[in-house]
C-alpha positions, 0 to 999 in steps of 0.5 A: 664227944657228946651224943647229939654231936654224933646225931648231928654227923650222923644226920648228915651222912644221911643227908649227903647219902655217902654210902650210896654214892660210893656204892653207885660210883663204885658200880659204874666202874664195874660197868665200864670195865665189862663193856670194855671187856665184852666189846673186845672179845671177837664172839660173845658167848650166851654165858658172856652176854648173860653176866654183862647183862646180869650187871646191867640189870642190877646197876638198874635195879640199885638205881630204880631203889636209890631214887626212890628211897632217901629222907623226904624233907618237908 
């Protein structure tokens, strides 16, 4: 393949932002597998709501970035 052909695929990727779709969805599993965990146990901990919270406050952070990053087409 010739070198503008990887330009293209890569532009592309780019474009459909692949990696941080993936990244993003690969997140809300987490999430829901800690809320499902943290919802079951009969007493929560302060150890426990910190590292539910910890995740909660880091899947904001990445989508606070996402959002506000990317290519800006004219």
């Amino acid at each position: 393949m010739d070198k503008q052909k990887w330009i293209d695929i890569a532009e592309v990727i780019d474009a459909l932002r692949v990696f941080p779709r993936l990244f993003f969805g690969s997140y809300i599993v987490l999430f829901m597998y800690s809320a499902m965990w943290a919802m079951s146990l009969t007493v929560l901990t302060m150890a426990q709501a910190g590292l539910v919270a910890t995740i909660i406050g880091a899947g904001a952070a990445w989508f606070g970035l996402y959002n506000s990053t990317g290519r800006r087409y004219n």
